[in-house]
C-alpha positions in Angstrom: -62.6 140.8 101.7 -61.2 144.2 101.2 -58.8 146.2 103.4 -61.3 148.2 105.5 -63.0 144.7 106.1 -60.1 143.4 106.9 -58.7 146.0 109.6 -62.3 145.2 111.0 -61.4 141.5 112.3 -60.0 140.6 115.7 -56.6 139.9 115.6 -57.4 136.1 115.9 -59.5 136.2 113.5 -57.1 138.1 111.4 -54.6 134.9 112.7 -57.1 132.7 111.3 -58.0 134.2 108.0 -54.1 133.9 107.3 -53.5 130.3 108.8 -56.2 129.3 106.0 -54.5 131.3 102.9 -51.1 129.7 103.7 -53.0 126.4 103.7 -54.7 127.0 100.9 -52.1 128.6 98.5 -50.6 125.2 99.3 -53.1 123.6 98.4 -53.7 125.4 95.0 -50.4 125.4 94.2 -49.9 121.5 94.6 -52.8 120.8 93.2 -54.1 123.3 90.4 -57.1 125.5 90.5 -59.1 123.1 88.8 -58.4 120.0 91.3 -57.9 121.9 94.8 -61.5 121.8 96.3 -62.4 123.4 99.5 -62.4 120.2 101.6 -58.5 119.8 100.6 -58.3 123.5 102.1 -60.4 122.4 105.1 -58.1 119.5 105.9 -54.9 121.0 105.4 -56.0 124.1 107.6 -57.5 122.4 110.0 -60.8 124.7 109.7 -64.1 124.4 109.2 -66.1 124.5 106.1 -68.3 127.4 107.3 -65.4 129.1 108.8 -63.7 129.2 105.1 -67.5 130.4 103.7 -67.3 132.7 106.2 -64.4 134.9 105.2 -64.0 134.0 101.4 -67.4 132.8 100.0 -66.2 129.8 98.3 -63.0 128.8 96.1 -62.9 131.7 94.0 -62.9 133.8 96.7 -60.4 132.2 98.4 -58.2 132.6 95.4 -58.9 136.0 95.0 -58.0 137.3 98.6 -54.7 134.9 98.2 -53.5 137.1 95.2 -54.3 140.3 96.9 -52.4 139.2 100.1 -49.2 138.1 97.6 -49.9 142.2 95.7 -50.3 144.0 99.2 -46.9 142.6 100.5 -45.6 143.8 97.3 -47.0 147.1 97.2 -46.5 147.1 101.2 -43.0 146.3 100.4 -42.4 149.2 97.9 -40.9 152.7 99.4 -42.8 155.8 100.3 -40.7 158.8 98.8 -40.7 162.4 98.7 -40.6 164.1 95.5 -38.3 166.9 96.2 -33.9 165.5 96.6 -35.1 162.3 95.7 -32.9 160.0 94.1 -34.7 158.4 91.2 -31.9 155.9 90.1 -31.7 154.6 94.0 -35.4 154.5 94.5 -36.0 152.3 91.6 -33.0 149.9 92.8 -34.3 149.7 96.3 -38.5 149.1 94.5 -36.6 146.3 92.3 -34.9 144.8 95.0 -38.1 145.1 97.5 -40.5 143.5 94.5 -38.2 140.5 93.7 -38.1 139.4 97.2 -41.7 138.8 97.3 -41.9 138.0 93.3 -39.7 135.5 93.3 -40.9 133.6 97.1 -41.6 130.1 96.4 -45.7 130.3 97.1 -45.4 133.3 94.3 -43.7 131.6 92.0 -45.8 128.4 92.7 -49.0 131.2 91.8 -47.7 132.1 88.5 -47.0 128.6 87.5 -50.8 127.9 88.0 -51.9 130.9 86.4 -49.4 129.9 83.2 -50.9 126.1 83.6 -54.4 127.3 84.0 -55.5 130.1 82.7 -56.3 129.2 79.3 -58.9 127.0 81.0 -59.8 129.2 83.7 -59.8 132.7 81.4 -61.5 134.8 84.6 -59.0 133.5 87.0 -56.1 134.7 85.1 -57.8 138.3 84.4 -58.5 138.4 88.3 -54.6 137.7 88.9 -53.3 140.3 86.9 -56.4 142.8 87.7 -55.8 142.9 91.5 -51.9 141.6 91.1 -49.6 142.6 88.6 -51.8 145.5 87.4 -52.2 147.2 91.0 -48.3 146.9 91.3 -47.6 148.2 87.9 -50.0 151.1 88.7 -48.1 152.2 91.8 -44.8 152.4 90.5 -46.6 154.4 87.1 -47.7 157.2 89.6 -44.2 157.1 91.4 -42.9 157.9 87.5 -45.7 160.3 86.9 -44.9 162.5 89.9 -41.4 162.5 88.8 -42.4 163.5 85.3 -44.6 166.2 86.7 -40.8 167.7 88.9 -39.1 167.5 85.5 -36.8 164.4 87.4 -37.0 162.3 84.5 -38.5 162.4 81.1 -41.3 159.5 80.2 -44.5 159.4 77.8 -46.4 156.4 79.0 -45.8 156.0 82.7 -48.0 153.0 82.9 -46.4 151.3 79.6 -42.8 152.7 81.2 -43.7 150.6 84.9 -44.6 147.5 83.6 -41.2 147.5 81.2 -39.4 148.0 84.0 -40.7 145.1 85.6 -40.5 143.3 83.1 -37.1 143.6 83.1 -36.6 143.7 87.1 -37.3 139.7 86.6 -36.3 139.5 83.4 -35.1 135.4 82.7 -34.1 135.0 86.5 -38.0 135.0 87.2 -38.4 132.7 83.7 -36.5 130.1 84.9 -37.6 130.0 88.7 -41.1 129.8 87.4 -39.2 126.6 84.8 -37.6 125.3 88.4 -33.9 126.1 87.6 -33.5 128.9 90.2 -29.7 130.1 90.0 -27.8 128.5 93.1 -27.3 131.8 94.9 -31.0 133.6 94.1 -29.7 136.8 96.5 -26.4 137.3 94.5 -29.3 137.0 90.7 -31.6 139.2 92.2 -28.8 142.0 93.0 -27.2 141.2 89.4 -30.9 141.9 87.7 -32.5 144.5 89.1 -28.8 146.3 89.2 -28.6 145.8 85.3 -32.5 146.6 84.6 -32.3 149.8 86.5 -29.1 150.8 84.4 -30.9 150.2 81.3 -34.2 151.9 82.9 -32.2 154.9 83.5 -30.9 155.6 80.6 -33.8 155.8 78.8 -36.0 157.7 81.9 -33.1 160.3 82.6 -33.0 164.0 81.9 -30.2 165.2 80.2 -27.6 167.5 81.8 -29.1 171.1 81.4 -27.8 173.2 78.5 -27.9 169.7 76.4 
């Protein structure tokens, strides 16, 4: 179900779209894509089998609008900016500090676990997650740099290659060992430490150099 689709739905049936993804992300995410059925979904959400049929057509479906939900709250998430005054080094602390919170959530987390656990089996699942997750995300921050590139702010050849490096390094091991289940004890105090450290590096190799150098 796409955006426009979406906007389309009373707000209880907006309520009740999202009642069943929280059910069901549970769902997949204790039990695997392979074993989580729709009945399981239909139990734990208390919902009807043609009600789930209804909005998301049947289990891939279901998956599918759960990983756009997790990529709109990221790209929701993510600051609108101006071009002209804008701080580049600030703007890419406050989008690495805005993407970890939803990144490293427990039901994301839970997410990538599956996709890591089953995507070898399920090979179209896992290009659907990064297609309308990682990919979309990676995109949006590519045309922040872009525009940037285009003001002479910074200095970068592949902007796409550029944004996913830099989230790459935005979770760096912190998201690695979450996803292992050894989460630091204070995740807030991590996340800071990371995306802090990734932007410095980031910047250094994005930034213009004085002029006259």
């Amino acid at each position: 179900m796409n955006a426009t689709t979406l906007r389309r739905l009373r707000p209880r049936g907006q309520t009740r779209r999202a009642q069943i993804l929280d059910a069901a992300t549970k769902v997949f995410v204790e039990n695997g894509y392979g074993a989580a059925t729709i009945d399981l979904v239909v139990s734990r959400a208390g919902a009807s089998k043609a009600t789930i049929y209804s909005f998301f057509g049947g289990k891939e479906g279901l998956f599918t609008a759960i990983i756009e939900e997790r990529a709109e709250r990221i790209l929701a998430a993510l600051p609108h900016v101006g071009i002209d005054h804008v701080d580049v080094r600030g703007t890419l602390t406050e989008i690495g500090r805005r993407y970890m919170r939803v990144a490293m959530s427990p039901d994301a987390i839970g997410l990538y676990r599956l996709i890591l656990a089953e995507g070898v089996r399920f090979p179209e699942l896992a290009r659907t997650f990064y297609r309308i997750g990682p990919d979309r995300v990676s995109e949006r921050v590519a045309s922040l740099l872009r525009a940037w590139r285009r003001h002479r702010l910074i200095t970068v050849d592949d902007a796409y290659l550029a944004a996913v490096q830099f989230l790459d390094a935005v979770r760096g091991e912190l998201h690695l060992r979450a996803v292992a289940g050894v989460p630091p004890d204070n995740l807030a105090d991590a996340i800071e430490r990371n995306v802090h450290h990734a932007v410095h590096i980031f910047w250094n190799g994005i930034s213009r150099p004085p002029h006259g150098q």
